[in-house]
C-alpha positions as CSV (number, residue, x, y, z in Angstrom):
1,X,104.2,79.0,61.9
2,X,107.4,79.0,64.5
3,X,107.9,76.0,66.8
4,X,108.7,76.6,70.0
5,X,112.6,76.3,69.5
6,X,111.9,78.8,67.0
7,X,110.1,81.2,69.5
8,X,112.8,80.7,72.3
9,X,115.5,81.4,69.5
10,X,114.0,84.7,68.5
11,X,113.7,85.6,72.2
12,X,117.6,84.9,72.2
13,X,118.5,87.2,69.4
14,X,119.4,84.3,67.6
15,X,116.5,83.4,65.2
16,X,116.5,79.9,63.6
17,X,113.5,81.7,61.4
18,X,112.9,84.6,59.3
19,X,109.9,84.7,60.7
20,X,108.6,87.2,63.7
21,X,107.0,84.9,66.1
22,X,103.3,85.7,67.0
23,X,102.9,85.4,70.8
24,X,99.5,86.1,71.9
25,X,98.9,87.0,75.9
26,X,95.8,85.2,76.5
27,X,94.1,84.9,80.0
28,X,90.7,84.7,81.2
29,X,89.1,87.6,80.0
30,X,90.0,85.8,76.8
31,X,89.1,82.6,77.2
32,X,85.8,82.4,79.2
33,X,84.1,84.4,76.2
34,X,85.8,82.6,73.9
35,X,84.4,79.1,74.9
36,X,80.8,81.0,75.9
37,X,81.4,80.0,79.4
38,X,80.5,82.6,81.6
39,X,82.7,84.2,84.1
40,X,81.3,82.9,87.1
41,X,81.7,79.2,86.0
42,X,84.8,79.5,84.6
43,X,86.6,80.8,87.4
44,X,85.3,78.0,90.0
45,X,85.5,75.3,88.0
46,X,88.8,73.9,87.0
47,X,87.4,71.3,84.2
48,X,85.5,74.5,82.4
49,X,89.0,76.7,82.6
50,X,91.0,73.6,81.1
51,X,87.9,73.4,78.7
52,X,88.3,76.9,77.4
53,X,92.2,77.5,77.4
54,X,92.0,74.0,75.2
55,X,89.5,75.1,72.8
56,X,91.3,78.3,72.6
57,X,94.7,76.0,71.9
58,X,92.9,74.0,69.3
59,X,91.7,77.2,67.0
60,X,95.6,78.6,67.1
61,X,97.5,75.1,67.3
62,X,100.4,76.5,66.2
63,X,100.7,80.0,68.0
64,X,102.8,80.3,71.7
65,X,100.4,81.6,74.1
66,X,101.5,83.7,77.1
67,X,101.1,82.7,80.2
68,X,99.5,80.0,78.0
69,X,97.4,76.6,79.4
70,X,97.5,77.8,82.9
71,X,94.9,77.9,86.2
72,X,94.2,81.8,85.8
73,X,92.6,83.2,88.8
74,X,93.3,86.6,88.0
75,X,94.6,88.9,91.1
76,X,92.9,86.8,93.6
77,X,95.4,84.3,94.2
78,X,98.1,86.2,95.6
79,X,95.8,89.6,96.7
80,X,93.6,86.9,98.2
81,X,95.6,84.8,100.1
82,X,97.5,87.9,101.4
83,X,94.2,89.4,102.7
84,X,92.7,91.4,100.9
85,X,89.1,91.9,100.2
86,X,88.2,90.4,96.8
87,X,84.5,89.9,94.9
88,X,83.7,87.6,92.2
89,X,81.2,89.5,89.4
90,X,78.7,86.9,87.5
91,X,80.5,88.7,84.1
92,X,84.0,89.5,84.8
93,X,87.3,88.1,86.2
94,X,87.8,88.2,90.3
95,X,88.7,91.8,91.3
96,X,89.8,93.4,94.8
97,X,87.5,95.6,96.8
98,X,89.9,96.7,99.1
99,X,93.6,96.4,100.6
100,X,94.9,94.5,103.7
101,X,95.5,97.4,105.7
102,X,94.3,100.7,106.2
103,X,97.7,102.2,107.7
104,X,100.9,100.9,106.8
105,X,101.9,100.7,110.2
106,X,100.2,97.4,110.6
107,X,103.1,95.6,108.2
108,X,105.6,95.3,111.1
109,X,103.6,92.7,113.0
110,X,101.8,91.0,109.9
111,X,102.9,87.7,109.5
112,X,102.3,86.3,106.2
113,X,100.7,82.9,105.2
114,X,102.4,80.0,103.9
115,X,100.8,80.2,100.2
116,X,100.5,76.2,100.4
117,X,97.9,76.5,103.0
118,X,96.7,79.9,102.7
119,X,93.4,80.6,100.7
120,X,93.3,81.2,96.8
121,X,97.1,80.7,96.6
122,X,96.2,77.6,97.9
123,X,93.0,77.0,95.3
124,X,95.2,78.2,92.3
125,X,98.1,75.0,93.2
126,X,95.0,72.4,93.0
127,X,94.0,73.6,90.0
128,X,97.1,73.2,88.5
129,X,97.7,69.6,90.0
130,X,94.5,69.2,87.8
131,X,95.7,70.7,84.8
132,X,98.9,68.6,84.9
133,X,96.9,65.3,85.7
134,X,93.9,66.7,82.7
135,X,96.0,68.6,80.0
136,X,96.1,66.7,76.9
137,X,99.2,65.7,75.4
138,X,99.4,67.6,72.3
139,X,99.8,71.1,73.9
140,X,101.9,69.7,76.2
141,X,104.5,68.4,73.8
142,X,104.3,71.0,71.2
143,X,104.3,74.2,73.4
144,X,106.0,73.2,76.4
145,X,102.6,74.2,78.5
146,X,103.0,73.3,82.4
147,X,106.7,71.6,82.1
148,X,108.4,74.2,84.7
149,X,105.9,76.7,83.5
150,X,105.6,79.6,86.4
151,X,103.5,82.7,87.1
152,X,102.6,85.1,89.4
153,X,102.6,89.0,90.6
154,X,105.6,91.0,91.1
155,X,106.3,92.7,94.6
156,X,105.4,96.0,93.6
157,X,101.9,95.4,92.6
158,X,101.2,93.4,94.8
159,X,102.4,95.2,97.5
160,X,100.7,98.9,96.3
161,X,96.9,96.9,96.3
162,X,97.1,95.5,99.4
163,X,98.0,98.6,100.9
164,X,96.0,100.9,98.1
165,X,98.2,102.6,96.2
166,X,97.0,106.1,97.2
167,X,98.4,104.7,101.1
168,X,101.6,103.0,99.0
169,X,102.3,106.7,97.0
170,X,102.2,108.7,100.2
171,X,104.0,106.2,102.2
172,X,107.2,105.6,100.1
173,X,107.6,109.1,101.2
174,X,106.2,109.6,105.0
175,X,107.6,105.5,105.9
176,X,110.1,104.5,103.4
177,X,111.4,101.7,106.3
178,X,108.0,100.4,106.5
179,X,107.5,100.2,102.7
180,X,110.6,98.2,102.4
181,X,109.3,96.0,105.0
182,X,105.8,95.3,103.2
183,X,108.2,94.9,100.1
184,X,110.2,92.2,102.0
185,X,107.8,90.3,103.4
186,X,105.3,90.2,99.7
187,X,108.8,89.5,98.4
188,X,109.4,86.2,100.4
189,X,105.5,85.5,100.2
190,X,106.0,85.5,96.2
191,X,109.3,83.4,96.1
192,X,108.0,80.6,98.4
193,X,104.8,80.6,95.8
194,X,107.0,80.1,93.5
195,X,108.5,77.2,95.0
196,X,105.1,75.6,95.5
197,X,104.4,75.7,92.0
198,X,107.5,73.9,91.4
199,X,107.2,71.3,93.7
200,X,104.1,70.9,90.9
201,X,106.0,71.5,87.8
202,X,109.1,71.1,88.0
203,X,112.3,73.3,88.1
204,X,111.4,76.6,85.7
205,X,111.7,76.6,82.1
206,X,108.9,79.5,81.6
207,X,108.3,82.2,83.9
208,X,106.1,85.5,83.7
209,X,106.0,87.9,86.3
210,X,103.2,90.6,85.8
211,X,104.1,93.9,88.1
212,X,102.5,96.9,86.4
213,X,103.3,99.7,89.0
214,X,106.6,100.7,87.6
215,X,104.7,102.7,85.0
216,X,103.3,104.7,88.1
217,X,107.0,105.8,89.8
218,X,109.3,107.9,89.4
219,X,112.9,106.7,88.4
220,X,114.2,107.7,92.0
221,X,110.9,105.6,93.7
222,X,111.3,102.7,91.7
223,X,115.0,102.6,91.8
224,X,114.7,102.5,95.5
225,X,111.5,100.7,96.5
226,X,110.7,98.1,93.4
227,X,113.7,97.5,91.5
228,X,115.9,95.3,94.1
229,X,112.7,93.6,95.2
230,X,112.3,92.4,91.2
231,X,115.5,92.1,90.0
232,X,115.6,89.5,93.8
233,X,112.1,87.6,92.4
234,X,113.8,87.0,88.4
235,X,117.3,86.3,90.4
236,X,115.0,83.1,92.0
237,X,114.0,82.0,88.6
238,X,117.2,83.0,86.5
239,X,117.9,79.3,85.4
240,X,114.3,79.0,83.4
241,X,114.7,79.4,80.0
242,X,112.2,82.0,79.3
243,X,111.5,84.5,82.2
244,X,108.9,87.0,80.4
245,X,108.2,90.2,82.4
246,X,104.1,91.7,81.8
247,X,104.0,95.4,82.2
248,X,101.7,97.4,79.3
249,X,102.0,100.8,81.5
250,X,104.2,103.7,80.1
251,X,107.9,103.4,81.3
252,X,110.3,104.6,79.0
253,X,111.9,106.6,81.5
254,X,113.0,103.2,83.3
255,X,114.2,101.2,80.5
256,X,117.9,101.4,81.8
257,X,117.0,100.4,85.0
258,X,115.1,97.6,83.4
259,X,117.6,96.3,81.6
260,X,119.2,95.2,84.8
261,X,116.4,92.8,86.2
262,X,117.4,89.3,84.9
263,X,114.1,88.8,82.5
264,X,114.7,88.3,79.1
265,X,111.6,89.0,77.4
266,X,109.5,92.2,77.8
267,X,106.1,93.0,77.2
268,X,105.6,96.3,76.9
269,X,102.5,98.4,76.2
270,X,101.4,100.8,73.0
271,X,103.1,103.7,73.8
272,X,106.8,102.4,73.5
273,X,108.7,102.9,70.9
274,X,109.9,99.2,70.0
275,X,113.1,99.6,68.0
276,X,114.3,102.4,71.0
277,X,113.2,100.2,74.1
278,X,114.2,96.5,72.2
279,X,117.7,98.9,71.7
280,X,118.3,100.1,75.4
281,X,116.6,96.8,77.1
282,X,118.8,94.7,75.6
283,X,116.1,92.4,75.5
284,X,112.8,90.4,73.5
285,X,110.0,93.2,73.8
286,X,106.7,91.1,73.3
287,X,104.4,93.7,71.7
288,X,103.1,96.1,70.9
289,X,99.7,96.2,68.8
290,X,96.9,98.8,70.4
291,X,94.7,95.9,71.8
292,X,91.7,98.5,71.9
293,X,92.6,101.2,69.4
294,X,94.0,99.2,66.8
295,X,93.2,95.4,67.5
296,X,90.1,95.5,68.0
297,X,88.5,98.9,66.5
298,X,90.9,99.2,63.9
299,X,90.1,97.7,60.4
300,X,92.3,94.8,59.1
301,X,94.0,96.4,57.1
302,X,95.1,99.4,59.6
303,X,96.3,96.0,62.0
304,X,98.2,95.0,58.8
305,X,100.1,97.7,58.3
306,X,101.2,98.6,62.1
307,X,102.1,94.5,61.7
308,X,104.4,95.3,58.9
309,X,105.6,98.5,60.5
310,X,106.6,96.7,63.5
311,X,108.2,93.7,61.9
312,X,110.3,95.8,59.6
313,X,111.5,98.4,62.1
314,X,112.4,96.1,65.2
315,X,112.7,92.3,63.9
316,X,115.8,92.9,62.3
317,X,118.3,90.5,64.1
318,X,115.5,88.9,66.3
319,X,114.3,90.2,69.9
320,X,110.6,90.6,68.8
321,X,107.7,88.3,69.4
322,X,104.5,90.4,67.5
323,X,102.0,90.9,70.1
324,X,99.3,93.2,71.5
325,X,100.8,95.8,73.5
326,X,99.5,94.1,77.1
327,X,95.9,92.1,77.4
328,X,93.4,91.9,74.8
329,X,90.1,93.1,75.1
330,X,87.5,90.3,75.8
331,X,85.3,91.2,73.0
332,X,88.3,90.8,70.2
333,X,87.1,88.5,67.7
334,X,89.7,85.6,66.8
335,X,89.4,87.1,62.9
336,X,91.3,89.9,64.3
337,X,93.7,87.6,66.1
338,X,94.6,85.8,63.1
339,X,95.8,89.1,61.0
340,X,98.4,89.1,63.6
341,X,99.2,85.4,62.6
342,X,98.8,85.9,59.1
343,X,101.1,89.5,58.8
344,X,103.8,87.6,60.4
345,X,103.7,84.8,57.4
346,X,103.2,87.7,55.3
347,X,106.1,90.3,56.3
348,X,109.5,89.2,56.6
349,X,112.3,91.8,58.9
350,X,114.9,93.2,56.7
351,X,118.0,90.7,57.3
352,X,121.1,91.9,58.7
């Protein structure tokens, strides 16, 4: 398969390979049932994480994995440190009960926590002192995994669950100034986050963002409430060499806008048309396999042939990493998996 040089060359339009890269986006819902640790351990336990993003590593050694070796808490880092009411199931990631807030009036005197000191946000940086100090140096060499290696929740998200995004919908329109000033201060929150990871990993090389509520607005609300407060998050990381944006939700309608926030790879969900969005974004789209419908109920040779479909109709000239459009389901067996890895061996772009 690709090396990494290979991957990041692809992403630049510029492919050193014939090859389609496979990226896979692989997080805890992956990983715990993969290594048959259960939920519950995995998430409190930074050894068992480690234990099971390695194993994971060592069955697809040669396969860039997005956000990759990382301490994966889920939303609860930054939902959880920002106030809001989490739980933690015996057989499923961390998940929010409830906002911080039930009007959005309380924003103006919130003050927000220092994410060094705050809980969760606080939790997630020890773990990944202990992933830096524990990773072994294989992955670390061959994949880049931790070296300025960045990730975290966009403004928007973050912003529409802490205040619910039934209270976010109707306030955007009933207190626009006080939307913008929950946006601002989740804004700085997530930037001086960003900087504590640093201070852990070193400038940024590789940075995903995950915001998923742009699929939810209109182009008028997003142009006005999330856009400047993403393209400002990306503008803080603009040096790294890979700054991956994680949104599977529907959004073709946004794709211009899009193309102005300073990401450069884009990993977009099922429903896009690849060749149109890779055409108007201007950048990598990371994508876009069904990861229910087709990755993991589909038959292997149904996954083949959307695999070839998508490498012939968007790889030409680079911009594609083949992908499942968003997260994969935590049942998908790794068989399934590797028919991704094998099409893109298999099927080569038409060439230029």
């Amino acid at each position: 398969m690709l090396n990494y040089e290979e991957v990041i060359s692809a992403a630049d339009f510029n492919p050193r390979n014939p090859h389609v890269p496979v990226v896979l986006w692989a997080i805890g819902q992956t990983y715990a049932p993969f290594a048959k640790i259960p939920d519950n351990e995995y998430y409190a336990d930074p050894a068992k994480m480690l234990e099971a993003q390695v194993k994971f590593y060592e069955r697809f050694p040669d396969v860039l994995t997005i956000p990759g070796i990382w301490p994966d808490l889920g939303l609860m880092a930054e939902l959880g440190a920002l106030g809001a009411e989490l739980e933690f199931p015996d057989d499923a990631p961390p998940q929010s009960r409830g906002g911080a807030f039930e009007d959005i009036r309380e924003v103006e005197n919130w003050e927000v926590p220092d994410p060094k000191k705050a809980d969760y946000t606080s939790q997630t940086l020890d773990y990944l002192k202990y992933f830096c100090k524990h990773l072994p140096e294989e992955p670390r060499k061959k994949w880049g995994f931790l070296d300025g290696h960045i990730f975290c929740g966009g403004p928007g998200e973050i912003s529409g669950l802490l205040l619910g995004y039934d209270k976010f919908s109707y306030a955007m329109y009933d207190y626009p100034q006080l939307v913008h000033i929950l946006l601002r201060k989740v804004t700085d929150f997530i930037k001086s986050y960003i900087d504590a990871q640093i201070e852990i990993v070193g400038e940024p090389k590789r940075v995903i963002i995950w915001d998923h509520i742009p699929g939810m607005l209109s182009r008028e609300l997003f142009d006005e409430f999330v856009h400047p407060y993403m393209k400002e998050v990306f503008t803080h990381v603009e040096k790294a060499t890979l700054r991956i944006y994680h949104n599977e939700n529907n959004y073709p309608h946004l794709l211009d806008l899009m193309r102005d926030i300073p990401a450069n790879v884009c990993h977009i969900g099922p429903k896009h048309d690849l060749v149109e969005s890779k055409r108007v974004l201007k950048k990598c789209v990371m994508g876009n396999v069904h990861p229910i419908q087709e990755l993991l109920l589909g038959t292997n040779e149904e996954i083949e042939a959307k695999c070839k479909t998508i490498i012939e109709t968007a790889g030409r000239g680079g911009g594609l990493w083949l992908s499942t459009g968003g997260g994969m389901a935590p049942e998908t067996p790794v068989e399934k998996m590797q028919v991704l890895i094998d099409c893109a061996k298999k099927y080569l772009p038409p060439s230029l």
